[in-house]
Biotite code that builds the C-alpha atoms (Angstrom):
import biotite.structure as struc

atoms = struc.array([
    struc.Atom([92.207, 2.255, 10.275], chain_id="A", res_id=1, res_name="UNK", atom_name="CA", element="C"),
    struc.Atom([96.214, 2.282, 8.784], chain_id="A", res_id=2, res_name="UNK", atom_name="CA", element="C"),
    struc.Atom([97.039, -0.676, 11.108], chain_id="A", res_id=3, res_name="UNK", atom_name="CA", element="C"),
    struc.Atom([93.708, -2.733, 9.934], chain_id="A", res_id=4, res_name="UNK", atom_name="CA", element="C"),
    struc.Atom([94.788, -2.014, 6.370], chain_id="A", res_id=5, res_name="UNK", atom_name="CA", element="C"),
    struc.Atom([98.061, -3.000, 6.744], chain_id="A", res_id=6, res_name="UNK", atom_name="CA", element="C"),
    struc.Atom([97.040, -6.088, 8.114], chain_id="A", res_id=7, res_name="UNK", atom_name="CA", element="C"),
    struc.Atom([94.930, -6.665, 5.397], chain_id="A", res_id=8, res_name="UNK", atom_name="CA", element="C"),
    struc.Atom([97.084, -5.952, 2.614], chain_id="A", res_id=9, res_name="UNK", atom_name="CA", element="C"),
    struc.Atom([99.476, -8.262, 4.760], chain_id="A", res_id=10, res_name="UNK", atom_name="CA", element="C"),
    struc.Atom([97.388, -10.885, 4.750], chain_id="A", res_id=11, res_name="UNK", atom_name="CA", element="C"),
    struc.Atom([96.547, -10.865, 1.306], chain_id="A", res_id=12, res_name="UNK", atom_name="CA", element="C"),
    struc.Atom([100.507, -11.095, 0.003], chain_id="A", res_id=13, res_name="UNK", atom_name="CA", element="C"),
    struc.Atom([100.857, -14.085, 2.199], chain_id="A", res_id=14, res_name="UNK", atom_name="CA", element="C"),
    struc.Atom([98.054, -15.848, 1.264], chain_id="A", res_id=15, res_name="UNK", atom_name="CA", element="C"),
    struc.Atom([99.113, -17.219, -2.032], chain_id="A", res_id=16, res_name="UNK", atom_name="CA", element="C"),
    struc.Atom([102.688, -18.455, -0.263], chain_id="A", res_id=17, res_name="UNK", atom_name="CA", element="C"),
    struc.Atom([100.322, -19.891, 2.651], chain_id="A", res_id=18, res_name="UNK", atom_name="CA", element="C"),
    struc.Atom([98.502, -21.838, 0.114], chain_id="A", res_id=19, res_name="UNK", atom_name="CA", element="C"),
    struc.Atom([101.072, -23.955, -1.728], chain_id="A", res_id=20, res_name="UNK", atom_name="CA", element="C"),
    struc.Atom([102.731, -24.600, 1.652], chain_id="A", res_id=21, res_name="UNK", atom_name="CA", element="C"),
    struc.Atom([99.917, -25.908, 2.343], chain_id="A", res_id=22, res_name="UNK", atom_name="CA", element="C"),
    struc.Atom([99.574, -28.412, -1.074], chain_id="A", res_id=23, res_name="UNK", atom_name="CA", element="C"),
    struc.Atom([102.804, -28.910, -0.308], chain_id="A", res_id=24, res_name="UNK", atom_name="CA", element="C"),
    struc.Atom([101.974, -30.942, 2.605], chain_id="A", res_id=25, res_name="UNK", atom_name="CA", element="C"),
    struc.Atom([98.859, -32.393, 1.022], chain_id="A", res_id=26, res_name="UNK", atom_name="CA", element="C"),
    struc.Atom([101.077, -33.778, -1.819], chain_id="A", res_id=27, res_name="UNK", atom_name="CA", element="C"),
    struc.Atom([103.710, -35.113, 0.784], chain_id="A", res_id=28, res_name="UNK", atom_name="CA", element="C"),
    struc.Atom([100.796, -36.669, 2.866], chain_id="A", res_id=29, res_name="UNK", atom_name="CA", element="C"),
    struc.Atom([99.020, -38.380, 0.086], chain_id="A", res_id=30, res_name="UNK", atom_name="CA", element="C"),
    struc.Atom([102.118, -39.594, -1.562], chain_id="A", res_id=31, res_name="UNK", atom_name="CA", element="C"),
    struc.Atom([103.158, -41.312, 2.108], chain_id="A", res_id=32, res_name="UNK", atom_name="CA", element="C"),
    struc.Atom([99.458, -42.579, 2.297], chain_id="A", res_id=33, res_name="UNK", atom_name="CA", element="C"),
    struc.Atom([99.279, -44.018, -1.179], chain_id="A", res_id=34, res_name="UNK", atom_name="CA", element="C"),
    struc.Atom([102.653, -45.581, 0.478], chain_id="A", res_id=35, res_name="UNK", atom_name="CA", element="C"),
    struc.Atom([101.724, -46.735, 3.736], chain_id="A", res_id=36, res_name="UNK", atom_name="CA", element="C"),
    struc.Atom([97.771, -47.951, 4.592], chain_id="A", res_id=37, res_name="UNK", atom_name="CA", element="C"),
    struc.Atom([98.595, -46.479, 8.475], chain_id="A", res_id=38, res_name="UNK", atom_name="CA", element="C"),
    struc.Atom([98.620, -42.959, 7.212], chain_id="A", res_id=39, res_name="UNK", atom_name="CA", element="C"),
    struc.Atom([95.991, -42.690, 5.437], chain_id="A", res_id=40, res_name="UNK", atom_name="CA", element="C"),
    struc.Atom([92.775, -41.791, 8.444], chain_id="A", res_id=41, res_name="UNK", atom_name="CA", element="C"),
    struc.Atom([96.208, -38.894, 9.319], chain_id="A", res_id=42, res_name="UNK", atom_name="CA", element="C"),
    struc.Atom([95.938, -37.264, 5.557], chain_id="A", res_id=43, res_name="UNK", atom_name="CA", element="C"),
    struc.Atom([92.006, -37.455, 5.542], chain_id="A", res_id=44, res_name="UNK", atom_name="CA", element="C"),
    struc.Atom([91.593, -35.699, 9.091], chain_id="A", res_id=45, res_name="UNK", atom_name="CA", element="C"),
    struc.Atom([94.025, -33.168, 8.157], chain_id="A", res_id=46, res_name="UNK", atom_name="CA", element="C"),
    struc.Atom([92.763, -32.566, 4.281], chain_id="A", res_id=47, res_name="UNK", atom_name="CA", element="C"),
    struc.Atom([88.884, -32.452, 5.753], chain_id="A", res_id=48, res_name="UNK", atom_name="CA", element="C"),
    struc.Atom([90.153, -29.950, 8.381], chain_id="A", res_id=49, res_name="UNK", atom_name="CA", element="C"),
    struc.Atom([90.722, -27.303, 5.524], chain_id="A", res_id=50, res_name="UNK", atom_name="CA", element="C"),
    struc.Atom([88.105, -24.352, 5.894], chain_id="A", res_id=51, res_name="UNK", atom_name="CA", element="C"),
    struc.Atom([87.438, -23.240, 2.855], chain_id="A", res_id=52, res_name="UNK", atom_name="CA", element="C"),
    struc.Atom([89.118, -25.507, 0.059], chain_id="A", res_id=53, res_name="UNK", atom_name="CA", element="C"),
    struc.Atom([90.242, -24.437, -3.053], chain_id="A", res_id=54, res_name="UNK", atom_name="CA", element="C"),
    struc.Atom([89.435, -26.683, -6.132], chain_id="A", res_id=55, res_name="UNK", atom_name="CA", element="C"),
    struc.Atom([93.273, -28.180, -5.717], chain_id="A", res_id=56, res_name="UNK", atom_name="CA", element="C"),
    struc.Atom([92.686, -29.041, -1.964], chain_id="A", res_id=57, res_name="UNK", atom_name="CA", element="C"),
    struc.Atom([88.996, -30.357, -2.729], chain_id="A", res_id=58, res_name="UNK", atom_name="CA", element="C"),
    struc.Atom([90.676, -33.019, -4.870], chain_id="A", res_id=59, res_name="UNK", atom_name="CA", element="C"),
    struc.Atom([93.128, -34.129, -2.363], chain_id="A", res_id=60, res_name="UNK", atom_name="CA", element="C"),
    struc.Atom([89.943, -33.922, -0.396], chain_id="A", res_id=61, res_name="UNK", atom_name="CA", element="C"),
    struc.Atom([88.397, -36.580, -2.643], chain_id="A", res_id=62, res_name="UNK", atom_name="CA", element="C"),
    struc.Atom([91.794, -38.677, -2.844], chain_id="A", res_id=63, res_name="UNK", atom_name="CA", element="C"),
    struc.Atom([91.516, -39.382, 0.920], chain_id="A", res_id=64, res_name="UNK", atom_name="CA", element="C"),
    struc.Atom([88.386, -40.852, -0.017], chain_id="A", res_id=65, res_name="UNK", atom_name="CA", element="C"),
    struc.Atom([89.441, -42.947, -2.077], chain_id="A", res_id=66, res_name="UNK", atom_name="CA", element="C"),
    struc.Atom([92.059, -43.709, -0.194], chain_id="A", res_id=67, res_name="UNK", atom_name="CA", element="C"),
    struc.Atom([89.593, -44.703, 2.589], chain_id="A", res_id=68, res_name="UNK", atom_name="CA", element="C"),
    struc.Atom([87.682, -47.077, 0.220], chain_id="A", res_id=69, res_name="UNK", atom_name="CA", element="C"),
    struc.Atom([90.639, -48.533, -0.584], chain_id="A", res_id=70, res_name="UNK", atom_name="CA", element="C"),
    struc.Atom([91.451, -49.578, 3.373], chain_id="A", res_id=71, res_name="UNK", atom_name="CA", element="C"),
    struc.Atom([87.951, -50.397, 4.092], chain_id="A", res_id=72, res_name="UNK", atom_name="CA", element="C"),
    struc.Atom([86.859, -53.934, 4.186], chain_id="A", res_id=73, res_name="UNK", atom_name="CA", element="C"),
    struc.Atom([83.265, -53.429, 3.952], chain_id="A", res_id=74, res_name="UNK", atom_name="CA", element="C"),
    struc.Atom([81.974, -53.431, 0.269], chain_id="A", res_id=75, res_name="UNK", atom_name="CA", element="C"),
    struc.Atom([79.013, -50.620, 2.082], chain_id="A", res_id=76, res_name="UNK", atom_name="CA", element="C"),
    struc.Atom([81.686, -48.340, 3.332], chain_id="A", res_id=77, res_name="UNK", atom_name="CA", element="C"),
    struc.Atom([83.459, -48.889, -0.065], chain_id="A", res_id=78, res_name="UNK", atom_name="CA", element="C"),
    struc.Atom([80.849, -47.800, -1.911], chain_id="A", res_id=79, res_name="UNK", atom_name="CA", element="C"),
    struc.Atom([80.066, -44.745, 0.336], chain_id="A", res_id=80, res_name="UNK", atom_name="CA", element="C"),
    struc.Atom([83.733, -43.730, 0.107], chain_id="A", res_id=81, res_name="UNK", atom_name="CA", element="C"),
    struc.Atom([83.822, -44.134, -3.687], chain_id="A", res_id=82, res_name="UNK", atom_name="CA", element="C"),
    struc.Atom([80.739, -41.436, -3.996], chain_id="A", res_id=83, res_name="UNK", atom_name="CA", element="C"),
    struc.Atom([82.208, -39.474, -1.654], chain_id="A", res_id=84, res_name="UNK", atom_name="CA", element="C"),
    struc.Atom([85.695, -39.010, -3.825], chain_id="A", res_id=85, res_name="UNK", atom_name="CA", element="C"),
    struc.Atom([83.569, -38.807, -7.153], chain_id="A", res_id=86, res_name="UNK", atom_name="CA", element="C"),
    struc.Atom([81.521, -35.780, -6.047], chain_id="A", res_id=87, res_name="UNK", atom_name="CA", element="C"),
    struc.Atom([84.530, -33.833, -4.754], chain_id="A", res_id=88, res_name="UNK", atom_name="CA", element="C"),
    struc.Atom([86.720, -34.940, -7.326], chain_id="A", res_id=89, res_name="UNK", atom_name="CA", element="C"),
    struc.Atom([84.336, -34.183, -10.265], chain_id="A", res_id=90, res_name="UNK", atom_name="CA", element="C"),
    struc.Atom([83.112, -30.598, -8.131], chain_id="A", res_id=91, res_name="UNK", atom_name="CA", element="C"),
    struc.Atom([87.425, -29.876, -8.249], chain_id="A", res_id=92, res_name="UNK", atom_name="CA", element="C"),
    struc.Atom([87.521, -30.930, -12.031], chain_id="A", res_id=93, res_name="UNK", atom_name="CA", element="C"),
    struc.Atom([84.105, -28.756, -12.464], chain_id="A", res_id=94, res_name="UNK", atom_name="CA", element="C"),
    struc.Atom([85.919, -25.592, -10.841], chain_id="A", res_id=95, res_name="UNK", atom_name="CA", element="C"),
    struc.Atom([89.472, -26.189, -12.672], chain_id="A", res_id=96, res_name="UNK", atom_name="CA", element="C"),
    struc.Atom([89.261, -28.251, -15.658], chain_id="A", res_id=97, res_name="UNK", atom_name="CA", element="C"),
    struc.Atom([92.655, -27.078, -16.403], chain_id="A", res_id=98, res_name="UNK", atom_name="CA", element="C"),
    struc.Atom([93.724, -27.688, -13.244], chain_id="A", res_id=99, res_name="UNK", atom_name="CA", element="C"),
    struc.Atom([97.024, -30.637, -14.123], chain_id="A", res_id=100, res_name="UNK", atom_name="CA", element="C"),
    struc.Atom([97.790, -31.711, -10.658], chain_id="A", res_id=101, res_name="UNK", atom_name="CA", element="C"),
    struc.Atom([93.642, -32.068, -9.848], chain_id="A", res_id=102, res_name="UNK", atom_name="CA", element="C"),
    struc.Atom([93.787, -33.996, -13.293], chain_id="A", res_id=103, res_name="UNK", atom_name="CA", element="C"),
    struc.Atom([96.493, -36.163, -12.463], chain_id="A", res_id=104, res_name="UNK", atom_name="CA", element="C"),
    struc.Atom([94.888, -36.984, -8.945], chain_id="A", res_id=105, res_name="UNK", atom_name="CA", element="C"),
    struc.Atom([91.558, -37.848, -10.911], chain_id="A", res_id=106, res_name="UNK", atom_name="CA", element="C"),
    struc.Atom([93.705, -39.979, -13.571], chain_id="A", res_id=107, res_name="UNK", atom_name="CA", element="C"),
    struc.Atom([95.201, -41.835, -10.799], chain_id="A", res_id=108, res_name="UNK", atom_name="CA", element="C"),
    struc.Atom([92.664, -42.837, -9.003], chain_id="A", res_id=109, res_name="UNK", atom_name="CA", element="C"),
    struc.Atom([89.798, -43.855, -11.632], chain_id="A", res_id=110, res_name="UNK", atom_name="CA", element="C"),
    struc.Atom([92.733, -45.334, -13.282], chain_id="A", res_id=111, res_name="UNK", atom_name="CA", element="C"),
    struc.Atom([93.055, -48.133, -10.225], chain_id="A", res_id=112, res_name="UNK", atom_name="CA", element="C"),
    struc.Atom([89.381, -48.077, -9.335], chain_id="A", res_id=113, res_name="UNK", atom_name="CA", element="C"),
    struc.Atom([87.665, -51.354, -10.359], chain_id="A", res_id=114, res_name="UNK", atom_name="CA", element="C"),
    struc.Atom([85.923, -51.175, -13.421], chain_id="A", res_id=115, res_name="UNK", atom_name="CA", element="C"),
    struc.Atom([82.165, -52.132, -11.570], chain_id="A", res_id=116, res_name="UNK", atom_name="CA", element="C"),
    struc.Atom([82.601, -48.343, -9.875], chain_id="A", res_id=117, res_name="UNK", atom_name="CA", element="C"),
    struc.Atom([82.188, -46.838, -13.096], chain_id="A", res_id=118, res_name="UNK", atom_name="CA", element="C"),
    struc.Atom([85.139, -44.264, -12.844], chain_id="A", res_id=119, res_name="UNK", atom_name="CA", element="C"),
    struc.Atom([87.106, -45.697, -16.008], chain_id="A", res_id=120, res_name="UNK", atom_name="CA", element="C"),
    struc.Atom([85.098, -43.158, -18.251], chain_id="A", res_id=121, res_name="UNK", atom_name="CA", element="C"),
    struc.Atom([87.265, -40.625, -17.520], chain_id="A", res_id=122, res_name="UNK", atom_name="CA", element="C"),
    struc.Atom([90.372, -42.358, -18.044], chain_id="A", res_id=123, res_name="UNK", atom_name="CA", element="C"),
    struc.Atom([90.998, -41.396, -21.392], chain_id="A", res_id=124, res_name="UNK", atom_name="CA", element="C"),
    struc.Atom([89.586, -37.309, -20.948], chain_id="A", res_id=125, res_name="UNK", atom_name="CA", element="C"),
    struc.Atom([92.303, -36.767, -18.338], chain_id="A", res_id=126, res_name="UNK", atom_name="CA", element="C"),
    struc.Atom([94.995, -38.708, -20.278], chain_id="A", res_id=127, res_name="UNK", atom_name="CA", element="C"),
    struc.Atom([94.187, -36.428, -23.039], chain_id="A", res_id=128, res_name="UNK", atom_name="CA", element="C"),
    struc.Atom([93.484, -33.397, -20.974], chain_id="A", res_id=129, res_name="UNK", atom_name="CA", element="C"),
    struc.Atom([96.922, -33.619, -19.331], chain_id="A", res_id=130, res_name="UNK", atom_name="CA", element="C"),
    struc.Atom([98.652, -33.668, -22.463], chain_id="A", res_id=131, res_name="UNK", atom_name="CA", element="C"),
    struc.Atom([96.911, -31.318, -23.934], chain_id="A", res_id=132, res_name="UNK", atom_name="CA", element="C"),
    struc.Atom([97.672, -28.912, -21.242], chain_id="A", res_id=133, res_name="UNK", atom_name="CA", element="C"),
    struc.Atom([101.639, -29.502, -20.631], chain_id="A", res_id=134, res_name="UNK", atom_name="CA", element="C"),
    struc.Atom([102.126, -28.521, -24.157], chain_id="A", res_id=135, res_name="UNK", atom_name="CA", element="C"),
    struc.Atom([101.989, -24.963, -24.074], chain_id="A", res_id=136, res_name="UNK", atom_name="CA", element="C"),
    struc.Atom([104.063, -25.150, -20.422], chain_id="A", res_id=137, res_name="UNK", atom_name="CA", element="C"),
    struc.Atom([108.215, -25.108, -20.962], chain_id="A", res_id=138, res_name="UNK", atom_name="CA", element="C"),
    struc.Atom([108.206, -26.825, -17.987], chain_id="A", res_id=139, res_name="UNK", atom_name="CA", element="C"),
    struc.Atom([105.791, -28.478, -14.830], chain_id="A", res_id=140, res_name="UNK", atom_name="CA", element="C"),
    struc.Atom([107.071, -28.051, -11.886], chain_id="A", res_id=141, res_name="UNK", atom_name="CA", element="C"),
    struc.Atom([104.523, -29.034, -8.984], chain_id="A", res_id=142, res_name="UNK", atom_name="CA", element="C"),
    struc.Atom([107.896, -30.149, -6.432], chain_id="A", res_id=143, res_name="UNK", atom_name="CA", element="C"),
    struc.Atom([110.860, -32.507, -7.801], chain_id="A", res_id=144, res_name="UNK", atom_name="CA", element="C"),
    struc.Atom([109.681, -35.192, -5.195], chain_id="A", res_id=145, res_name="UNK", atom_name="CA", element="C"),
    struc.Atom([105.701, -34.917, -6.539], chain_id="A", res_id=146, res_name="UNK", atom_name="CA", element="C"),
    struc.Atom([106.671, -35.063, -10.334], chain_id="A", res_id=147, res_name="UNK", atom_name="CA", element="C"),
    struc.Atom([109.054, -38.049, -9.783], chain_id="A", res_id=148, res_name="UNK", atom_name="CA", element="C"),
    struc.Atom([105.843, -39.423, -8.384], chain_id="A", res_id=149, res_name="UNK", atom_name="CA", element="C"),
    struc.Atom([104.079, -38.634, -11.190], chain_id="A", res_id=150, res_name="UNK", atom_name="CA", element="C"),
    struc.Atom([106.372, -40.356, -13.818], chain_id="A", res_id=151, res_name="UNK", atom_name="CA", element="C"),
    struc.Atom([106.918, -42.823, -11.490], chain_id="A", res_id=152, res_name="UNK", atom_name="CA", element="C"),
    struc.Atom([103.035, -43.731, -11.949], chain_id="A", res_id=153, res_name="UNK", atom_name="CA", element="C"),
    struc.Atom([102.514, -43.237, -15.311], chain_id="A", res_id=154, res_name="UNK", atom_name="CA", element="C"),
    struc.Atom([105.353, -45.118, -16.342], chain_id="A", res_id=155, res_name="UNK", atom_name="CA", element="C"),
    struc.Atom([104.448, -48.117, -13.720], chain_id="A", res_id=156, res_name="UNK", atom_name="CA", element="C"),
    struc.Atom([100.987, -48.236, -15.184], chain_id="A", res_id=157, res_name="UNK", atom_name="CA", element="C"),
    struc.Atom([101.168, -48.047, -18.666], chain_id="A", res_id=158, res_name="UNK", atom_name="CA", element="C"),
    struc.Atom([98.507, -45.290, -19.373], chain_id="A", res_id=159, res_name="UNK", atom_name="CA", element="C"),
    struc.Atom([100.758, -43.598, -21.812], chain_id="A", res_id=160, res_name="UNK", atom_name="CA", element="C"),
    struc.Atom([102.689, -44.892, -24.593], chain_id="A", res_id=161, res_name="UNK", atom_name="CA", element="C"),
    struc.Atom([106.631, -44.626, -25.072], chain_id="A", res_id=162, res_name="UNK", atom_name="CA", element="C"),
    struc.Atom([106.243, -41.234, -26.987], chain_id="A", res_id=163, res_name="UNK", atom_name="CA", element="C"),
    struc.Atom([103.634, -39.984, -24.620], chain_id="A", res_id=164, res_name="UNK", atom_name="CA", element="C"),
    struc.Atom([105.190, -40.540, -21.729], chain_id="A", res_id=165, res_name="UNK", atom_name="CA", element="C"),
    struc.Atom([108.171, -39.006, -23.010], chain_id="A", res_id=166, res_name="UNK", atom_name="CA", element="C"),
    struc.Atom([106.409, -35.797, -24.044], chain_id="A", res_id=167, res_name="UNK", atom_name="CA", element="C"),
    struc.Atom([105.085, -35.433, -20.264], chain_id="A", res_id=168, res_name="UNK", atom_name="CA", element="C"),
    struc.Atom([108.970, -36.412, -18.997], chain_id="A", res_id=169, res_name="UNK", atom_name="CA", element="C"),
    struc.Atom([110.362, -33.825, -20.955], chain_id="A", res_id=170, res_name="UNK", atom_name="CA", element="C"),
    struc.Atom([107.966, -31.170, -19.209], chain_id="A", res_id=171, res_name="UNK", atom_name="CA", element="C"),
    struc.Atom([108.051, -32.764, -15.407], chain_id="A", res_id=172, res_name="UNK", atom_name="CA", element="C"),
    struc.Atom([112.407, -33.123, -15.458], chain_id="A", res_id=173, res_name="UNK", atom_name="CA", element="C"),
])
């Protein structure tokens, strides 16, 4: 009975620390599959092998996705992949709507999905969502490499303005 409850309480004080080594990875696998096309099948084995996802690992769930669609040649399979990523991204959203980094992955993906999918609508939401939540927060830290990322993006695609995109530099540096 001790041992079993040992294990248990063991268990439980590792689990958090298991769990963002674990987005850890996802972060560093998407990032290297939004970089290179070849990676991208790895990061959606390994992010559909998760057994019961939190709402942060269902959205990376829903990036591979869209990462798929994004590979695929046939408009069919496109499609398919593009409802796949908006019912897991919109169930993570649904389950954390405060959630930045889920927010960010949504942001970044409807942001460069063609207008005809329909995913632009949120655009805007999760612009203002994100900013909305970072002000409150002295500082976002998700890892130095994933928030250079970030500003990296949103200063590449021009979803903020100047004084935006400084507010949400001064929180990621």
């Amino acid at each position: 009975m001790d041992k079993r409850l040992i294990f248990i309480c063991l268990l439980l004080l590792t689990t958090p620390a298991v769990a963002e080594d674990l987005l850890k990875g996802l972060r560093k696998c998407f990032h290297e599959s939004v970089i290179d096309e070849s990676k991208v099948d790895m990061f959606h084995e390994k992010v559909m092998a998760i057994e019961m996802p939190g709402a942060a690992e269902i959205a990376y769930q829903a990036a591979s996705f869209a990462l798929l669609a994004k590979k695929a040649w046939n408009p069919i399979e496109k499609i398919g992949h593009i409802n796949r990523y908006a019912k897991l991204i919109d169930q993570a959203i649904s389950a954390a709507p405060e959630n930045i980094e889920i927010r960010f992955l949504r942001l970044s993906i409807d942001h460069n999905t063609p207008m005809v999918m329909g995913r632009h609508r949120n655009v805007r939401d999760d612009k203002t969502q994100i900013l909305h939540l970072l002000k409150p927060i002295a500082k976002f830290e998700v890892d130095s490499h994933f928030n250079r990322f970030i500003l990296y993006f949103l200063r590449t695609e021009n979803i903020y303005s100047q004084e935006e995109l400084e507010v949400v530099k001064a929180k990621l540096n």
